[in-house]
Structures are given as C-alpha cells and as structure tokens.
C-alpha atoms as one frame of an Amber mdcrd trajectory, in Angstrom:
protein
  45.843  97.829 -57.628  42.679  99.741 -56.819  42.595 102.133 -53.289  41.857
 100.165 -50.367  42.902  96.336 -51.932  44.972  94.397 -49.156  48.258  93.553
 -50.768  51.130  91.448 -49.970  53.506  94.062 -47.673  57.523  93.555 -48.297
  59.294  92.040 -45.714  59.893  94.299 -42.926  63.669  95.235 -41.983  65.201
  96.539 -38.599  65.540  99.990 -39.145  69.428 100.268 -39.105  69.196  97.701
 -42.291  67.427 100.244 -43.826  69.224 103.579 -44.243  67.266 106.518 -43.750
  66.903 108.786 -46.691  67.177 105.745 -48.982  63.728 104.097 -47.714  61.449
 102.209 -50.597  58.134 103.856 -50.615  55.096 101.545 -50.291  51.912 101.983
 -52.198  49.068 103.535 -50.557  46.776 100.725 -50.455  49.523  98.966 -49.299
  50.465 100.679 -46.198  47.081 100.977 -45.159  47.092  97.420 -45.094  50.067
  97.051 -43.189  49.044  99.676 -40.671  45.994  97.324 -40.038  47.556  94.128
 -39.722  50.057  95.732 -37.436  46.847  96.648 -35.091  45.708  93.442 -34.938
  48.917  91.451 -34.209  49.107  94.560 -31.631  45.671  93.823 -30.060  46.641
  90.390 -29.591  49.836  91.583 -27.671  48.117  93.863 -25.642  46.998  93.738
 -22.460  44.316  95.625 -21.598  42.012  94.793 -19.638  38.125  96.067 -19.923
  37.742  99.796 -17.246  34.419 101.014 -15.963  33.094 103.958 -16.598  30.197
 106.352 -15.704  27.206 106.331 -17.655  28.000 109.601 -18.723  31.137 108.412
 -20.616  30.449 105.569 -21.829  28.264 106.748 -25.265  29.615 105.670 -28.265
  31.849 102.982 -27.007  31.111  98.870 -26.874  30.162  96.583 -23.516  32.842
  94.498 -22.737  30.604  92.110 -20.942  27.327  90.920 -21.281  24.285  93.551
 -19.898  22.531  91.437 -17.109  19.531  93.164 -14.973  20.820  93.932 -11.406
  17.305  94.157 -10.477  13.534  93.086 -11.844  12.156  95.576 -13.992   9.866
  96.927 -12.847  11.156  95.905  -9.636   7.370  96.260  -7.883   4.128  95.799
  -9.507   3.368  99.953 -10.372   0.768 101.334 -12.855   1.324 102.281 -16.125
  -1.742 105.334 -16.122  -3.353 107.795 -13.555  -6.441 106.572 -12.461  -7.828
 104.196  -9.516  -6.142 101.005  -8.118  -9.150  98.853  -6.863  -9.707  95.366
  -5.510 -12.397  93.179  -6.840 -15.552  93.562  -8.100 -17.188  97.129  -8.971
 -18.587  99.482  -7.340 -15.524 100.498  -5.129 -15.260 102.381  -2.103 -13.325
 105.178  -2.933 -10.409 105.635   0.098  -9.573 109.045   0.928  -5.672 108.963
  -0.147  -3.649 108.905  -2.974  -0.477 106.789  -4.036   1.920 109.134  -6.067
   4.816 107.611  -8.025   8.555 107.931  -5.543   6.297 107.635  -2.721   5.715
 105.134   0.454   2.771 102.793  -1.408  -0.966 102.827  -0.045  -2.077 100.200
   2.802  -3.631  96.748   1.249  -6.511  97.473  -0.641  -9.788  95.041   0.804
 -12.217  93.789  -1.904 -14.431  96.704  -3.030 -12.061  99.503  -2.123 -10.650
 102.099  -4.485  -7.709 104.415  -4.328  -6.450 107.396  -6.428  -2.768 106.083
  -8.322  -0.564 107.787 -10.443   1.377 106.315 -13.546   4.901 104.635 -12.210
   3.600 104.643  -8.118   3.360 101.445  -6.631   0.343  99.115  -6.709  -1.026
  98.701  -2.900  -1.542  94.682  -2.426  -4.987  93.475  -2.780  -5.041  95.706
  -6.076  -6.577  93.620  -8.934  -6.315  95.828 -11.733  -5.763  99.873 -12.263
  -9.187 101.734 -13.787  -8.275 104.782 -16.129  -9.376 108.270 -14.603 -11.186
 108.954 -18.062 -12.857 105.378 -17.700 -14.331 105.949 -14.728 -17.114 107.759
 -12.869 -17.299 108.708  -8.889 -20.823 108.850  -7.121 -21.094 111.567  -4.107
 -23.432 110.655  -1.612 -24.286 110.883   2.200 -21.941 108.185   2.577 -18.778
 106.904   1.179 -17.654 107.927  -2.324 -18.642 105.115  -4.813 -16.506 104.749
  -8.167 -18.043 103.219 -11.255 -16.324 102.054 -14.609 -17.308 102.888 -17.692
 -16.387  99.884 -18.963 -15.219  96.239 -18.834 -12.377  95.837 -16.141 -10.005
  93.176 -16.967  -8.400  92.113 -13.773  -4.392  92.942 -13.982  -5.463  95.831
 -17.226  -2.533  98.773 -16.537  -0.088  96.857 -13.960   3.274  96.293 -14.322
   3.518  93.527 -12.648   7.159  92.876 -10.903   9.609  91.458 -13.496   7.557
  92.002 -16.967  10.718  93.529 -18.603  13.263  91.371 -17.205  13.966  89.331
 -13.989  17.694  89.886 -12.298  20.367  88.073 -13.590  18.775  88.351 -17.016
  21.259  89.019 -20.261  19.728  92.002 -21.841  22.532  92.761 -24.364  25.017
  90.830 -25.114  29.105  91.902 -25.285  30.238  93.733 -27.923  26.905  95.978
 -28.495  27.297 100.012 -29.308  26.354 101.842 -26.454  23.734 104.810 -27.962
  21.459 106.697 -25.879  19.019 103.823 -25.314  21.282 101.419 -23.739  22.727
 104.010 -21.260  18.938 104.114 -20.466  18.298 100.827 -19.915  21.684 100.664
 -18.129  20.357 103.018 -15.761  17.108 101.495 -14.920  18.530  97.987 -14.667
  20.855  99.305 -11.702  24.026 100.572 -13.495  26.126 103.521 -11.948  28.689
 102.161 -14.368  29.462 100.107 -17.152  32.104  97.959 -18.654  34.014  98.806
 -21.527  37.033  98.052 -23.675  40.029 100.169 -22.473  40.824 102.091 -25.005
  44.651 101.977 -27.096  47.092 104.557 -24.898  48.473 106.842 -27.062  51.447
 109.480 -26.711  52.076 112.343 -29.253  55.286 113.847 -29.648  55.698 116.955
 -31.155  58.712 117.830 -32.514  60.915 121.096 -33.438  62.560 123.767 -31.962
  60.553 126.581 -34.084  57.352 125.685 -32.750  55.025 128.229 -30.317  52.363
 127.778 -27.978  50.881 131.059 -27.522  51.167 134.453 -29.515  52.030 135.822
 -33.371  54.983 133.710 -35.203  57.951 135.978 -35.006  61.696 135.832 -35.957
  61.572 132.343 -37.734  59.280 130.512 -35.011  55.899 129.562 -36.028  52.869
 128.171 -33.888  52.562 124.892 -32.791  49.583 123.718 -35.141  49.773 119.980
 -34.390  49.556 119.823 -30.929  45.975 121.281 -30.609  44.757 119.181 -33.422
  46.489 115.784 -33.085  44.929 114.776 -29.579  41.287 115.453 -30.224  41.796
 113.385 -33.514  43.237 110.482 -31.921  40.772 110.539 -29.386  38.034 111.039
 -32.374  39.360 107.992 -33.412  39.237 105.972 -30.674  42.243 106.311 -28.675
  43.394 107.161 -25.319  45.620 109.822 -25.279  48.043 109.718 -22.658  49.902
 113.071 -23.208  50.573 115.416 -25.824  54.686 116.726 -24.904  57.178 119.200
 -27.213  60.178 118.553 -27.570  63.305 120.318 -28.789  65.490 118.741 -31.765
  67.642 116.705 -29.507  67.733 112.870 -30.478  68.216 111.976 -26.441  65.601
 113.618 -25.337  63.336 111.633 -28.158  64.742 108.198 -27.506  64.221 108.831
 -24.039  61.250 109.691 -24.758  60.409 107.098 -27.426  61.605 104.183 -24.897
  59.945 105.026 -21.927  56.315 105.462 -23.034  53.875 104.012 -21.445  51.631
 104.471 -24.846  50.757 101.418 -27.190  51.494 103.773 -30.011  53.555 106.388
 -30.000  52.826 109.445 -32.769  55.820 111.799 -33.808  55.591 114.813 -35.647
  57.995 116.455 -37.750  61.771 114.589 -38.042  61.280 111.889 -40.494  63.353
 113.055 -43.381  66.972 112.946 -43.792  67.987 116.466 -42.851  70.725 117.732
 -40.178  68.000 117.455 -37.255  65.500 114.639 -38.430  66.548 112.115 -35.512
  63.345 109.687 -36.458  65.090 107.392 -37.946  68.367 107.247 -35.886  66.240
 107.236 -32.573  64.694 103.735 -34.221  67.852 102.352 -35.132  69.149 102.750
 -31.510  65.743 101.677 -29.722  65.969  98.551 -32.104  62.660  99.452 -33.757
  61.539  97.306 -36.728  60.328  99.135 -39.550  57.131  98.449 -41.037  56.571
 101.386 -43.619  59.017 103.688 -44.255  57.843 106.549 -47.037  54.503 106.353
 -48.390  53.509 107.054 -52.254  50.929 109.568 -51.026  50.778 113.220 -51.447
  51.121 114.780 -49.381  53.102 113.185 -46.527  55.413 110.712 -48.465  57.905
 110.812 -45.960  55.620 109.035 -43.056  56.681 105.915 -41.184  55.488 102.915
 -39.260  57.564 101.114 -37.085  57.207  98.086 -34.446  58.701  99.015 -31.204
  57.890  95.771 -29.305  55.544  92.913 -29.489  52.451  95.285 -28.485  54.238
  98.724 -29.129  54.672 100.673 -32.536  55.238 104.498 -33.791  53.608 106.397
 -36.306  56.283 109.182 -37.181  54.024 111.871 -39.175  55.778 114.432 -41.580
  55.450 117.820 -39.675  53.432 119.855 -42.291  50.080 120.199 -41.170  47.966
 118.527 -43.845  50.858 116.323 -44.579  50.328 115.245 -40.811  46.348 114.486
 -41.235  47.487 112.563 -44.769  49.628 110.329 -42.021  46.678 110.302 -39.630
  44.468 108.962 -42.083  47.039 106.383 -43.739  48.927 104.799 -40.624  47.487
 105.767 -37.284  43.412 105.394 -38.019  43.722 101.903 -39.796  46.013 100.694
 -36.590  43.684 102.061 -33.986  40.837 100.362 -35.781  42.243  96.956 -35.375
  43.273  97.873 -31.971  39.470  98.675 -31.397  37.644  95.911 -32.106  35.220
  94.728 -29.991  34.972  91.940 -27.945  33.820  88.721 -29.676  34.250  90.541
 -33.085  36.836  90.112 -35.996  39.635  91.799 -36.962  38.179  94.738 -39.547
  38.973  94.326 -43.480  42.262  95.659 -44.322  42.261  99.014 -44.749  38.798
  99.191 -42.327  36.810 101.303 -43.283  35.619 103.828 -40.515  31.903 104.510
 -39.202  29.891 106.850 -41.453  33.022 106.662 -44.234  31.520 107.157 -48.174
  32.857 104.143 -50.285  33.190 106.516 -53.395  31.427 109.567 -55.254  31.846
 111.785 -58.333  33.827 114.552 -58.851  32.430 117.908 -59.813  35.421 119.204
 -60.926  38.900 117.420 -62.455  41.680 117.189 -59.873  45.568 116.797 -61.179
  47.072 113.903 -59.448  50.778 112.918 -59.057  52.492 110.918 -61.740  53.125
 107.770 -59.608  51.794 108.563 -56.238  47.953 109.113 -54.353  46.576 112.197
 -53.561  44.874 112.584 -50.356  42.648 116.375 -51.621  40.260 117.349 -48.960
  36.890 118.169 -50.748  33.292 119.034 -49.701  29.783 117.217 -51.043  27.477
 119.512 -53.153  24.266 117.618 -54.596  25.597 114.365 -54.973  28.597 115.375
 -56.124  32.349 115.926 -54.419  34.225 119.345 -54.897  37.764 119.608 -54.038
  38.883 122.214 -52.021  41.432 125.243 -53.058  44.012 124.993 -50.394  45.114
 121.489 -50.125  49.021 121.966 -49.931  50.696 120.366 -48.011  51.452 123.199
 -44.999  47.792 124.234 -45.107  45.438 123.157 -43.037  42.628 125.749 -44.236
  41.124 123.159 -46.638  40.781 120.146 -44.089  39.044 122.592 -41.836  36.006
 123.308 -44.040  35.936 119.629 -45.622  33.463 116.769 -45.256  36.124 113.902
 -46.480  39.664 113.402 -47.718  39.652 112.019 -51.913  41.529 109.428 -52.927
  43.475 110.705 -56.405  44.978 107.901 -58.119  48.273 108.248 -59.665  47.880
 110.909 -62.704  44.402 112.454 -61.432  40.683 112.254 -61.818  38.702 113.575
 -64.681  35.023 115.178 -64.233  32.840 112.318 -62.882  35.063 109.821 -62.418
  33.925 108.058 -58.949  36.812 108.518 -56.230  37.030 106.734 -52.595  36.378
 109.041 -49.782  38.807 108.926 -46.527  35.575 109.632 -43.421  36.366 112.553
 -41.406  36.168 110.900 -37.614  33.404 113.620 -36.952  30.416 114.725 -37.752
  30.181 116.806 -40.750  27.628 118.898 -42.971  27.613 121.574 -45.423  28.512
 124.711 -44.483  26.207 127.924 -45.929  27.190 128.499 -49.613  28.205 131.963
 -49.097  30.855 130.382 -46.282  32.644 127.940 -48.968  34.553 129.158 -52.034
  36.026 126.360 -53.365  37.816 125.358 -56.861  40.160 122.668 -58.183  43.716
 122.371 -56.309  46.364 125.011 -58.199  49.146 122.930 -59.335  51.501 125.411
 -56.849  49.968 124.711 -54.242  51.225 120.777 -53.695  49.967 118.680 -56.667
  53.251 117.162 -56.285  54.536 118.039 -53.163  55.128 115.914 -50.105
C-alpha cells in the first residue's frame, strides 16, 4: 500500500476489549484514513453553528453565507478623476467652489456651469459628465471664468454612476469562498463590520506529567514543558479553536475528570499512552466508555499514538509525550481529523488522508535516509534546489530538526535510496530556506531514532 491510499480500517473495539499494552498497530496510511473519516462522521455530529467575526479576523477562513451588498456600490454617482463636473454643452461657467471627496456635495449644477471635483467626491445633480483637469483649458477674463475641453466630451465619461458595481441585495460571492485580502475589501465597502464564518472545531490540550516545568533551567529530574507552547499555536495553525491548554499531574481522576467534562470536540493528550506504572490513557478510556479507533501507529516516531471516539461528535487524540514523537501524532491523527471537521460549507468531505494547503505531493531525496524494517518514518527535512535533505536531529525527543524544516518525509518501511521521490507531510505555516550558513544538515544517525518510537 503506497503513503496516503485510503484503506479498509479494522473494526473498531471499546477500549476495555482491547487491553492496553497489547494494541494492534495500524499502518500509516491507514490511520490517516481513519483519522479523516472520523472528522467527517464528527462534522456531521456537530453542532456548530456559523460566528461572526471582525474583518480583522476573518483572513484566511471561508463565508458561511452568501456575500450580498448591504448597499449600492458606489452608493452615489462620484467621479472616478480630478477635474471639472459640468452640465451640458461647452463652454462652462466655471463656479467658484470645489467638491472634495468625504465632503457635503456641490449645489445642482445649471446647464453651462462648471465646478472643480475630485476623484471619489460626489457628482452635484445636473452634472452630465466629469472633464479631466489635463483635458481641459480655463479662460480668465473681465467676467466669469470660462472652461474649454480639449476634446470630445462624452456625456456620463468619468461617473460612477450609483449602483455600477452592484445594487443591494446583490450576491457578490457565494458561501464557501476563501476570504484573502480582497474580499475583506470588498466586505468593507459593501457595508460589512463583520462577517460570517464557520465556527471553528473546539479543541482542549492536555498535557500530561508530573516532571514537566513552566519557567526556568530543568533541575533534579524535571524538565520543561515543551508541548504546551507548541501544541496550541499548531492546532490553531491548523484550523482549530483552542479552548485551553491545562497540566496536569499523573493522577488518572484528575484526567477522566478532565477527559469527561470537556467542552472541546477533540480532546489532545500528551504523554500517558504506553503501558507503564503512570500511563492512565488507556484506563481513563476504558472507564469514560471511549471507543477506540487507532490504537499504536506503525510510524516512527510516535508508534504508541491513539485515536479514540468519545461520543457521537467527540474524540481524543492521545499523542506520545516526546516532542517530535508528539508532531509525528499531530501530523498523523489530529490534522487529517480537523480537516474533515473544516470543510466548508457546500463542499465535500476532503480525500482520505486530505492533503493540506500548500502540502508537496512528493520530491527527491538528496541524500539516502535508513527507514524502519516494518514501520514509516516521519524525518523532518529541508528543500535545496529541487531536491529534499533530511535533517540531523530527527529523534524522537528532539525537536531541533522540526524547527529548521520546511516538511515532514514520508520513509517507507526499510528507507529511501538517493533520488527516490518521497511524499512530503506540509508544515501548517509558511516556510522558506533559511541562509546556508544557518543550516547544517546530514542524513539521520541511526542513534538518534531510526528505530525508535
């Protein structure tokens, strides 16, 4: 089975039928898959309905609803140059005023008058057409200040008249469309303070351990907290809502408690998904009922991940607690679910795994990378001319390598020659090469988690 093929997922089991520390690892591809199609079932389930939001946050998301003008655009007749608004016939009497754009318009303009207009003001009534300042000349005399063209005037040439863009009511986009910088423009000028978009899936991340920090120099067998300052931007990178990040101590009560009274659509543990003396994951599920969807991936690293079904519109993605282990979770369970959560209104469920905005189908490797006998490796690499290079420090407790890459490779089981073309795993950012004296890289060291989990 090649990376990213939807397969056929085993029958899922309640979690007390399936013992933990005895769970059947599912293929890569496979779990991926399964992570999707539990998103979608879970977007059915959900309800959520669309939230309005300022201008100001709404880039980068979708309309929930169609884009109808609140107003005419242009909602007067205004010029679209500097120059003269006159009525009739030339010459024109040139008034002694001006009518400047944000500003009370001129009185009605009689048949052979003229008056100075800038671009955007308001055309006075009477006003037949607007006459370019460069294509125009003004006569002094004793009397009166006569203007001239200097060529044909075309009555209506540089109005706006009322309406030309759209008239109010009018569907300008429909639901569904990307909000970029443009619309948020033309949200703005059609009367928008806000707009409506899909609410986006709650999440909750629960960071587990008693040896974690928050603040100073790891000391006496405590270590910082590395999860909980990455894990929320990510989820958020990837489309989520996150509704708290909280630590919590290795107490299986506190956790259920925890687990069972979220509020979150998906809840995200760290750490605790083994079978050692304090890794409650798996006993918290069997007591909360939890349905287990995945349980141990064939990935490295973060083989011992999990996906479980909570409720009808609930699940949990329990993440191994090693940093890069973590992301390989990230990118494995939680981003294909929040995908299918995400989809837009009117739109279909995405392919199974979906593949993320801006993600690169496949490239060559520079360099060889040793791969696992029977599992995936996830190796975070950077892209130098056309080419992929993995990065050095890719185990599975480091996190320097997936802060200096561009994309997470796909290894297939028993590696990658020079070459070979390998599926790239997106980064939910933007990325670009860093300067070359910033970026020593090499192929992985078997020490340093080739096989590891």
């Amino acid at each position: 089975m090649t990376p990213g093929q939807p397969a056929t997922p085993p029958a899922p089991a309640p979690a007390s039928e399936r013992g933990h520390g005895h769970h059947r690892a599912t293929p890569w591809p496979e779990a991926r898959a399964l992570a999707a199609r539990a998103g979608a079932g879970a977007r059915a389930a959900a309800d959520r309905p669309p939230v309005r939001v300022p201008l100001g946050q709404a880039l980068g998301r979708t309309l929930a609803e169609p884009l109808r003008a609140l107003t005419d655009l242009p909602s007067f007749d205004s010029s679209a140059m500097d120059g003269w608004a006159v009525a009739g016939p030339a010459p024109w009497t040139v008034r002694d005023e001006s009518v400047l754009a944000g500003h009370a318009g001129a009185a009605a303009l009689a048949p052979g008058e003229a008056v100075r207009i800038a671009t955007g003001a308001r055309v006075p009534a009477g006003a037949t057409a607007v006459v370019r300042t460069e294509h125009s000349r003004t006569e002094p005399g004793a009397g009166p200040v006569l203007l001239h063209p200097l060529r044909e005037v075309v009555p209506g040439q540089d109005i706006r008249p009322r309406g030309q863009e759209c008239a109010t009511g009018d569907a300008l986009l429909p639901a569904g469309s990307l909000v970029g910088p443009a619309v948020l423009g033309l949200a703005a000028a059609a009367g928008y303070d806000e707009i409506a978009v899909p609410a986006r899936p709650r999440v909750e991340v629960l960071v587990l351990g008693d040896e974690l920090l928050t603040a100073g120099l790891p000391h006496a067998g405590l270590i910082r907290d590395a999860l909980g300052p990455m894990l929320g931007p990510w989820l958020t990178a990837l489309g989520a809502e996150v509704l708290a990040t909280r630590r919590i101590g290795d107490d299986a009560e506190e956790l259920y408690e925890a687990v069972t009274t979220s509020a979150a659509e998906l809840v995200v543990t760290t750490g605790g998904t083994a079978a050692g003396p304090v890794d409650h994951v798996h006993r918290v599920l069997d007591k909360a009922g939890a349905t287990l969807l995945v349980d141990g991936v064939k990935v490295r690293p973060g083989h011992p991940m999990l996906l479980a079904r909570l409720d009808a519109g609930r699940h949990l993605v329990g993440l191994p607690g090693n940093p890069l282990a973590a992301v390989s979770g990230l990118l494995t369970l939680a981003a294909p679910l929040l995908a299918a959560l995400t989809v837009p209104p009117g739109g279909t469920a995405p392919p199974s795994p979906p593949t993320p905005p801006g993600e690169h189908p496949a490239a060559p490797l520079r360099d060889g990378v040793q791969g696992h006998p029977h599992d995936t490796r996830l190796v975070p690499v950077v892209r130098r001319d056309g080419s992929i290079v993995p990065l050095r420090y890719n185990g599975p407790a480091m996190l320097r390598g997936i802060a200096a890459a561009d994309a997470m490779a796909v290894v297939p089981p028993g590696g990658a020659e020079p070459g070979q073309r390998i599926e790239l795993l997106a980064l939910p950012w933007p990325t670009e090469p860093p300067a070359a004296t910033a970026t020593p890289v090499s192929p992985p060291a078997p020490a340093q988690g080739a096989c590891s989990t």
